[in-house]
Every structure is written in C-alpha cells, then in structure tokens.
C-alpha angles and dihedrals in degrees: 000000000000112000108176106176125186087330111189110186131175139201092200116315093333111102111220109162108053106189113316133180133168137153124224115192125201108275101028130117118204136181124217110208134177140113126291121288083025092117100259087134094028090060084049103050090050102053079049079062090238103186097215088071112078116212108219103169141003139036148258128192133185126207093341091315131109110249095213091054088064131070125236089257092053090052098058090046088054096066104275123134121185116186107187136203106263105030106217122231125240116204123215099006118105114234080233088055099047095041086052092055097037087053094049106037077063101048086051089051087054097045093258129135115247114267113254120246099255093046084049097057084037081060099039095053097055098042086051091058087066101071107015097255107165130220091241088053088042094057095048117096115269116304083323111152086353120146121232088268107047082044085062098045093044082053099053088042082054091057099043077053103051092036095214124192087220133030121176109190107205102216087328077175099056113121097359127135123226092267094040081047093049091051102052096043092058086048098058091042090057092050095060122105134170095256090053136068131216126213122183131182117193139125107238139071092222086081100065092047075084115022099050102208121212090209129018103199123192123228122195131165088354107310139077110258105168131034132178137114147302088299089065091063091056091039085054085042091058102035106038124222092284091087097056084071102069 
C-alpha cells in the first residue's frame, strides 16, 4: 500500500528526514515511535504533501502512484488521512457542513454522485456513535472553543467519515486523559478493515494498551533504525530512547 523507500526532507537547509524507508501493507497497524526533533512529524506532513518540507531524495508511493505526482487534495482523495498533532479551528463552519463537502468532494473525484442529504445525516449519526460525539458538539464550527479531548474525537469522526485506506495519527494521544484516550482508540480500532492500514506516531506505550500495533517501529536522526513487535514499545518503555544510540 505504502512503499517509502531512502526518503531525505528539509525544512530549509536543515536536513530532517536521512534516508528512511518503511512498507505498510492493507490491514497493518504500526506504530511509529522516537524522541522528540527525530522526524516523526516531519514523515507525516510530507506525505500530506506540506509544502514547507522539501523532498531531496527518495520516494513514496501509494497504491502503485507516485506520491509527488499527486496534490494535497488528491492525496487525501486517494485515500490518505492525516490527523495531525494540533487539530486547526475553523471558525463559522459547521463541523456538518465541512464533513458533507469533504465526503463528496471525494465521491466526484472518484466518479461518484454527491450523497443526499438524508443519506448524509444517516451517515453522520452512525459514524458519530464510534467515538461519542454528541449532536450539540456535531453542530459547533470546526474544533472552535473544543477541549484536547473533543479535538481528538472530532478527528477520529472525521476519518470513519472519509473511510481512508490509510490513516497516520500524529501523537492522537497527546493531551488525553485516560477516558478521552480510551474513546478515540476504540475508535480507531473500530475503524480498521482488512482492505485499510493504521499509522500511528506517539511516545508513549499507553497508546498501544489500546491500539495493538502489528509493527513499532524506532526512529532516530531522521531514519528508522529498529523495527519488531508490540514487545519493542515496552522494551522502549523500560529502557528509554538513550539505548537506541549504542
């Protein structure tokens, strides 16, 4: 699904990304794991295709294309979701309003008729079961006013409505308490099918008590250098990041 193969990216001169490569196959989760300023973001934004990265070297393709041949926009209609650290408001537009467009901007990129409004809500009320997400949060603008928590949840309603073959959560975890944590990983659990893939990026080994990841994988100085199973996130929890370096 996902080939990255000896990625280099900068954010000015400063090299971030040294060389990476990883695979992710349909119906994997992995979890991306490393100390802060490794790249872990960095890896995110540019298969978002974030224009402030520059991509110097390497390749990713997706499904067989060339991620750099495609927009951000076509990314994300190709199946890509990106939920990203710090979620953005968006003032005066109703979260209804943006997941309707979003949904069918998609179905006309794939040759698809937009959804009615009554199949819309239909499908708006059951994606909001998986994660809790009231009708009174539903109707506010955009992550406007919401805490860490209901950001988080709005994020993970936002993927069961777009269906993507392959969701990276930047940190999903960061800032949630136990119950918020709870919430969202169910959600995301929920949310996994043969034909779609999981990445998630985060610190801490709390995380994947609830997100069982298939691979951890350890990034360092821009690269993954280590890569095994659920027993490598408790070993990292034990050991802290300072072993990876000898």
């Amino acid at each position: 699904m996902l080939t990255i193969k000896n990625l280099h990216a900068n954010i000015g001169e400063k090299e971030i990304l040294k060389g990476l490569n990883l695979q992710v196959n349909a119906g994997e989760v992995h979890a991306i794991m490393g100390p802060n300023g490794t790249g872990k973001s960095t890896l995110a934004s540019v298969i978002a295709g974030r224009e402030k990265f520059t991509v110097t070297q390497g390749r990713i393709t997706f499904n067989g294309k060339n991620l750099f041949d495609l927009s951000v926009e076509e990314r994300a209609a190709e199946g890509i979701f990106i939920g990203f650290q710090y979620p953005v408001e968006i003032p005066g537009v109703s979260i209804a309003n943006f997941m309707r467009t979003a949904v069918n901007e998609q179905r006309k990129y794939r040759g698809l008729d937009p959804m009615s409004i009554f199949e819309f809500q239909a499908m708006m009320e059951d994606k909001q079961k998986i994660v809790e997400l009231t009708d009174k949060l539903a109707g506010r603008s955009v992550n406007e006013g919401f805490s860490g928590g209901e950001k988080k949840k709005n994020e993970i309603f936002q993927m069961a409505m777009l269906e993507p073959k392959l969701a990276i959560l930047d940190e999903t975890d960061s800032g949630l308490d136990i119950d918020a944590l709870r919430i969202v990983a169910n959600g995301v659990n929920k949310l996994k099918r043969p034909d779609n893939a999981t990445v998630v990026i985060t610190h801490y080994q709390r995380l994947l008590d609830y997100i069982v990841p298939d691979f951890v994988h350890i990034m360092y100085d821009g690269k993954i250098v280590k890569t095994g199973d659920k027993t490598l996130a408790l070993e990292l929890e034990e050991k802290g990041y300072d072993w990876i370096k000898s």
